[in-house]
C-alpha positions in Angstrom: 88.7 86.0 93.5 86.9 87.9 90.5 83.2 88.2 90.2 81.4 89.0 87.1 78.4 90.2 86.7 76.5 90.3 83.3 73.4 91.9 81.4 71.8 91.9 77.8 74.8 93.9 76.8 77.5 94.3 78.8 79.5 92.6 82.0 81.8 93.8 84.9 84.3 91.7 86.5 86.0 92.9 89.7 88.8 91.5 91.4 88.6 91.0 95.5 92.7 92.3 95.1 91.9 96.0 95.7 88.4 95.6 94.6 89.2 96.8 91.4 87.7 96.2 88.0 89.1 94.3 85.6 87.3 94.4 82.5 84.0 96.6 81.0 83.2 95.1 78.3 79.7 96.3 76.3 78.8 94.7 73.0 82.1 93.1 72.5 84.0 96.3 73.0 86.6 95.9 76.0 86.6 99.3 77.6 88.9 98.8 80.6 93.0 98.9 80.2 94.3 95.2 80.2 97.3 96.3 82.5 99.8 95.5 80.6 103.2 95.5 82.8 105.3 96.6 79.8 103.3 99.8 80.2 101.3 99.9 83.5 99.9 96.6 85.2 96.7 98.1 87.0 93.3 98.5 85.5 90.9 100.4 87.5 92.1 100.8 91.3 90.9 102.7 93.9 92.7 105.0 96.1 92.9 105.4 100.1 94.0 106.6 102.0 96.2 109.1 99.8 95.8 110.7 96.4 99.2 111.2 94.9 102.7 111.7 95.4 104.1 112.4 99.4 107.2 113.5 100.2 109.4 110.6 101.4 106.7 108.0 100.5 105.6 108.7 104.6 103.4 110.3 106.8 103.0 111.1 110.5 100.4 110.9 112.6 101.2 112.6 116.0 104.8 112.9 115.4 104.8 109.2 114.6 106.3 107.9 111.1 104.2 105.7 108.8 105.4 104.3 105.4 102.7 105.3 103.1 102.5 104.4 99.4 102.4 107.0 96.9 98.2 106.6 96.1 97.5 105.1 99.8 97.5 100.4 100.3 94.0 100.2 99.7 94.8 99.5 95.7 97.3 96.6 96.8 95.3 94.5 99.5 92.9 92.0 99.5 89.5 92.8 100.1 86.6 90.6 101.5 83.5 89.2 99.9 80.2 90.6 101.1 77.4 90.3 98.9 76.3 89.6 95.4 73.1 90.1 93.6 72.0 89.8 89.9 73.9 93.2 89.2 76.1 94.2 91.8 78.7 93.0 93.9 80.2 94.4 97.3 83.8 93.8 98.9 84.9 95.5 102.1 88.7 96.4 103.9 88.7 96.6 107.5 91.5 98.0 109.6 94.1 95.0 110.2 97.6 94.8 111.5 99.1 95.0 107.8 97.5 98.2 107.4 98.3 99.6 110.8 101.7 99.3 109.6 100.5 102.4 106.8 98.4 104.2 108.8 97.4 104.2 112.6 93.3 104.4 112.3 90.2 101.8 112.5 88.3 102.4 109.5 86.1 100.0 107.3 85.9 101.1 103.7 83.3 99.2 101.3 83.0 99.4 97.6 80.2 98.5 95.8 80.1 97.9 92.2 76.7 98.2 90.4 76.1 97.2 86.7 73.6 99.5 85.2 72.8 100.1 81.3 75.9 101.2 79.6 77.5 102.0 82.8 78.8 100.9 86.2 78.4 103.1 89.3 81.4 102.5 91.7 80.6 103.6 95.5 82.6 103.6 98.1 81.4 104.1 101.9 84.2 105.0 104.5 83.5 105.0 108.1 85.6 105.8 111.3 84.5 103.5 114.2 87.0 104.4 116.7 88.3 107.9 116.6 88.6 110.6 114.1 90.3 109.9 110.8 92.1 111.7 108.0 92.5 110.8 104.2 91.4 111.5 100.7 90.2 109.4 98.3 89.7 108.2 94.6 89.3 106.7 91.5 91.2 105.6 89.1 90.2 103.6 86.7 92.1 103.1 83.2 90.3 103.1 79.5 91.4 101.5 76.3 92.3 104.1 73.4 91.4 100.7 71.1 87.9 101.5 71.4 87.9 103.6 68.5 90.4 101.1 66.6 93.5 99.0 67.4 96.1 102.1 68.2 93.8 105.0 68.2 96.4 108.0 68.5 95.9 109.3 71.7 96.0 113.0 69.7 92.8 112.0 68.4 90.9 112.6 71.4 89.3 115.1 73.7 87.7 116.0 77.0 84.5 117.8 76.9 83.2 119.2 80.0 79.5 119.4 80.8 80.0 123.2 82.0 82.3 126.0 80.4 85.4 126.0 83.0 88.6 128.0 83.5 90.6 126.3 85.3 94.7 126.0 85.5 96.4 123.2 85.2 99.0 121.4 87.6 101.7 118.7 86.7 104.5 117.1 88.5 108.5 118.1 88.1 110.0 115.4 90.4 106.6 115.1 92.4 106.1 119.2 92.9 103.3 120.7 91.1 104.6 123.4 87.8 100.6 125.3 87.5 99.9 126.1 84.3 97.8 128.9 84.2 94.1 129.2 82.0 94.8 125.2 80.9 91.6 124.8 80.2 89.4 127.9 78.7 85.8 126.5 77.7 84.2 122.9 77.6 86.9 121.2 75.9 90.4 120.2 75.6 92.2 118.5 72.9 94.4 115.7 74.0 98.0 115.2 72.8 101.4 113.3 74.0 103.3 116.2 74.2 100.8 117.3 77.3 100.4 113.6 78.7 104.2 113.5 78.6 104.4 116.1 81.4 102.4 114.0 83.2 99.0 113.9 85.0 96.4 116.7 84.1 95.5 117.3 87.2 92.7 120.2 87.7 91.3 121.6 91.2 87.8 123.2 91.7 85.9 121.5 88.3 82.3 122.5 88.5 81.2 120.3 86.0 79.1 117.1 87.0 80.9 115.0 84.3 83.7 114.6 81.8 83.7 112.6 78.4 86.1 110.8 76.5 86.1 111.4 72.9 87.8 110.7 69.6 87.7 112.4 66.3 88.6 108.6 64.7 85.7 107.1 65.9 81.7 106.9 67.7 83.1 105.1 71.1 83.9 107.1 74.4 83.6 106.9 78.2 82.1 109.7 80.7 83.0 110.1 83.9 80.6 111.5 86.9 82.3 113.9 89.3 79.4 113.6 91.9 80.6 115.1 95.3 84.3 115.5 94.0 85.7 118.6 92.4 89.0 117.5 91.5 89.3 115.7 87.9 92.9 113.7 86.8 93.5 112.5 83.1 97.0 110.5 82.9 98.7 108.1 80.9 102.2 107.0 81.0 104.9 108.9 79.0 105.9 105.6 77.2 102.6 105.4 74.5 100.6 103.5 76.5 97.1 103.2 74.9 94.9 103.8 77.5 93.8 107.2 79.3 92.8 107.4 83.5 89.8 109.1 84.1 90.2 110.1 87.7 87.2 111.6 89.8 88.9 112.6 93.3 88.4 114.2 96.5 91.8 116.2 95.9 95.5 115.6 94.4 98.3 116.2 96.4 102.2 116.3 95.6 104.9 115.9 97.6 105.3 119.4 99.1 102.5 118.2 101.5 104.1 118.1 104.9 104.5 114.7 106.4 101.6 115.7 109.3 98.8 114.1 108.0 96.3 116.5 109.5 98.0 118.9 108.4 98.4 118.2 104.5 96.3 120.2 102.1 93.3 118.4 100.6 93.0 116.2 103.3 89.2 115.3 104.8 88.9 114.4 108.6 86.0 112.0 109.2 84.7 112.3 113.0 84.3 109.2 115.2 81.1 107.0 114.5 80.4 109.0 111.2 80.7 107.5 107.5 81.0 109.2 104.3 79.8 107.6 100.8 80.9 108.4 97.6 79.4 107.5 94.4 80.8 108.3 90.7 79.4 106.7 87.3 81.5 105.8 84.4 79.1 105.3 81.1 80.4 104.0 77.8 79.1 104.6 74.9 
């Protein structure tokens, strides 16, 4: 099912599949990829229980092997209706057998979409009813380069960060990070294929409380709040798609993570009885 909800100026429509958004659209401007299979066919998903690539597409929990999609199941099942009001809308995934085949824990995660001026805040709220649990988590949402006019060169545009950062940068060579040393020197970086090619932009330990999406060709862009997460990933794939992911996260792993899930970098552990809510904004402009 999609839901859409609507305002003097813009909408949002999510789709139950995921929960994910499907369009943004704000005075006739479509903001959100269209996920286009000849290039990528997701929009805007979300991302649990895993951030990025794992070694042997698996983990273990207690010695125990689980299949485990690069980017975790969430972004692939169906979640359920909860709630709508005039401007937001709520799905939820709760553990099942279909995900016990990923990954061995009771959880409930619920996402909330809320339509606001300009802007939608996304929140998710993870709790662990049952026993301690491990994960990370994610956005990951997509954004048309056509804002700015049909095949706006991706060169054309920049991220500015709200504080001056230094920070290295870290790509993937058949899913193992290369670091790239001083990446990013400042508050901005110019975009180009030639970096996107590499692949994701992935940066650890951002202090900045947001990150916005600019071209030199035109007035349109997106910003993205970091909130409570410190780890930022821009990507698009290396075949001139015209979108760009904005990608708030808890962390970004690669595939030198050992299989232990406990025991990978990044990871957060959730105690029994406790929940955890994140909430990022993505404003348009």
């Amino acid at each position: 099912m999609e839901i859409t909800l609507k305002n003097q100026n813009s909408s949002l429509t999510v789709s139950s599949l995921g929960a994910e958004p499907q369009s943004y659209i704000l005075n006739g401007i479509e903001y959100i990829w269209s996920g286009d299979p000849a290039h990528w066919p997701r929009r805007a998903p979300l991302l649990f229980p895993m951030t990025g690539p794992i070694r042997e597409d698996s983990i273990e929990v207690n010695g125990v092997r689980y299949r485990m999609p690069g980017n975790g199941f969430a972004r692939d099942t169906e979640f359920e209706f909860v709630s709508q009001t005039e401007n937001s809308v709520t799905f939820t995934l709760k553990d099942n057998e279909s995900t016990r085949q990923y990954y061995p824990f009771a959880f409930t995660l619920t996402a909330t979409y809320t339509l606001l001026e300009n802007a939608y805040r996304a929140e998710a709220t993870i709790t662990a009813p049952e026993s301690d649990i491990y994960y990370t988590y994610g956005w990951h949402p997509a954004f048309s380069l056509d804002i700015n006019g049909k095949d706006c060169p991706l060169d054309t545009y920049s991220l500015s960060f709200s504080s001056n950062e230094e920070l290295d940068r870290r790509y993937q060579v058949n899913g193992i990070f290369n670091v790239e040393k001083g990446f990013v020197k400042g508050d901005t970086i110019n975009l180009s294929r030639k970096e996107t090619d590499k692949g994701p932009i992935a940066l650890w330990n951002v202090k900045s409380e947001e990150v916005t999406l600019t071209s030199s060709r035109g007035e349109h862009g997106v910003t993205a709040t970091l909130g409570s997460f410190n780890t930022f990933v821009a990507w698009t794939p290396a075949n001139n798609a015209q979108f760009l992911c904005l990608e708030p996260m808890y962390s970004f792993g690669d595939a030198s993570r050992p299989l232990e899930l406990s025991q990978m970098y990044g990871i957060t552990k959730l105690a029994k009885g406790e929940s955890v809510t994140y909430s990022n904004e993505f404003r348009f402009f």
